[in-house]
N, C-alpha and C positions, 0 to 999 in steps of 0.2 A: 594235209595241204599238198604234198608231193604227188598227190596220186591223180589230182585234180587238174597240175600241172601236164602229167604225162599222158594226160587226157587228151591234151591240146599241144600245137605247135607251140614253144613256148614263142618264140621270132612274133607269130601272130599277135601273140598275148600281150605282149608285151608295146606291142606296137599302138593296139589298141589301147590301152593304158592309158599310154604318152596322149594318145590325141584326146581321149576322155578328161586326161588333167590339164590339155593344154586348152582348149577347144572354150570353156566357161569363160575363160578371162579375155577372148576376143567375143564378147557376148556383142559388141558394137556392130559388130563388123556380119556384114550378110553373109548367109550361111556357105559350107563351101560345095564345090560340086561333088557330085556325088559319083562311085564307080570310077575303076582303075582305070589310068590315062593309056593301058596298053591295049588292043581291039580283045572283044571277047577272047576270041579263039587261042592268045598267046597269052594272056593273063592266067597267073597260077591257082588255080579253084576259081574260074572262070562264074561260079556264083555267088562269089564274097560281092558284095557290094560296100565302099565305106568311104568318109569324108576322103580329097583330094584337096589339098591348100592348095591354092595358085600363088602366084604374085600376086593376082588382084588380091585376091584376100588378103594376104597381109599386106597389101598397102590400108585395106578399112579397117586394118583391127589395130586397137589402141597400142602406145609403145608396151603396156601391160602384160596385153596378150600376147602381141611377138616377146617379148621377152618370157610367156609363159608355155608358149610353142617351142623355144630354143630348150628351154631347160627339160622341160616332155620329150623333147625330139632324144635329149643324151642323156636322159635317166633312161628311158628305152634302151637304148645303147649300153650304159654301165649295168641294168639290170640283167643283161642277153648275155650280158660278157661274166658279173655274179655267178649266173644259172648254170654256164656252163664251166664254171671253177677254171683249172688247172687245162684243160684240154684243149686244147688249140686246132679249131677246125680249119680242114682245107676251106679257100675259096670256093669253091664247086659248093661248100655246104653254107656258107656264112659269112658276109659282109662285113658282120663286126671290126674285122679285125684292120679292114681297111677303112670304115668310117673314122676309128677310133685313133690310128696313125695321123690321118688326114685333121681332124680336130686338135690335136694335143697340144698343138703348139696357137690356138687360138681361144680369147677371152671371148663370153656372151656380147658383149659392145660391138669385139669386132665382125664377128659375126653379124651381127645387127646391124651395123654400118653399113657392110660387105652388101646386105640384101639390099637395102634401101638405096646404095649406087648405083647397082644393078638396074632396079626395077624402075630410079629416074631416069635412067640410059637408055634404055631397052623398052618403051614400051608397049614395041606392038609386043612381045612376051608375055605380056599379061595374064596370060591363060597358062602358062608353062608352069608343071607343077614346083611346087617352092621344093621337096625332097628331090627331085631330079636336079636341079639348078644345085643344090648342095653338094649334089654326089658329085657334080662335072668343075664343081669351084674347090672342092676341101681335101672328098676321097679320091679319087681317081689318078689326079696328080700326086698322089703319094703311094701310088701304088707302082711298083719297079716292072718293069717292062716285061718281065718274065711272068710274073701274077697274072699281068694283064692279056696275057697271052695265053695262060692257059684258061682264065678264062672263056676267051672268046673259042677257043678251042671246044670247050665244055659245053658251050650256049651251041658251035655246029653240030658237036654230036648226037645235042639233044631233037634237034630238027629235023635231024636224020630220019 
């Protein structure tokens, strides 16, 4: 099984997973769009093609599915963080560790609330994918000014 993993990104794999387990229990709800929300050219493997939830979508999908999209979205998350044990990667390599800050201190409900406020408030947003809206409400502000910075640091160099 390990060797199947090293095959593949495991971030990818796992990613995939989540949406594969979450994706059946919003069966109500219209399919979601399809292809990464970033322009070809800066998306990473610019020929992945794979679901993108919006707001809209989960405004159609049952309380079932969002609630079966939240639990997908952070078993993804604790299985990334399993995979990679004891080792704690830079930023530069791995999100985990700032999704998983930004989460800790919130229940599935209130997350689930958290969207649906959102998405009554906002909605020419509609189209804005539900993972970006996550990153900029959970992680992002949990992440200390320094992280954030070498970040963006790392995103110029790579431009370069």
């Amino acid at each position: 099984m390990k060797q199947m993993f090293s095959a593949m990104r495991p971030t990818v794999f796992f990613f995939i997973l989540a949406l594969c387990l979450a994706l059946p229990f919003g069966a109500s709800a219209a399919p979601a769009k399809t292809g990464a929300s970033l322009p070809q050219s800066e998306a990473a493997g610019a020929n992945i093609n794979f679901p993108v939830i919006t707001i809209a979508d989960w405004q159609r999908m049952t309380p079932e599915g969002r609630y079966a999209f939240l639990v997908g979205f952070t078993s993804a998350l604790e299985m990334e963080r399993a995979w990679r044990g004891s080792q704690v990667l830079p930023l530069e390599v791995s999100l985990i560790n700032s999704w998983i800050k930004g989460l800790q201190n919130n229940t599935f409900k209130q997350i689930y609330d958290n969207v649906n406020a959102y998405a009554a408030a906002n909605p020419g947003q509609s189209e804005r994918p539900l993972v970006e809206w996550m990153w900029y409400e959970y992680a992002q502000p949990q992440v200390n000014e320094k992280v954030s910075k070498a970040k963006l640091r790392y995103l110029q160099e790579q431009k370069k």
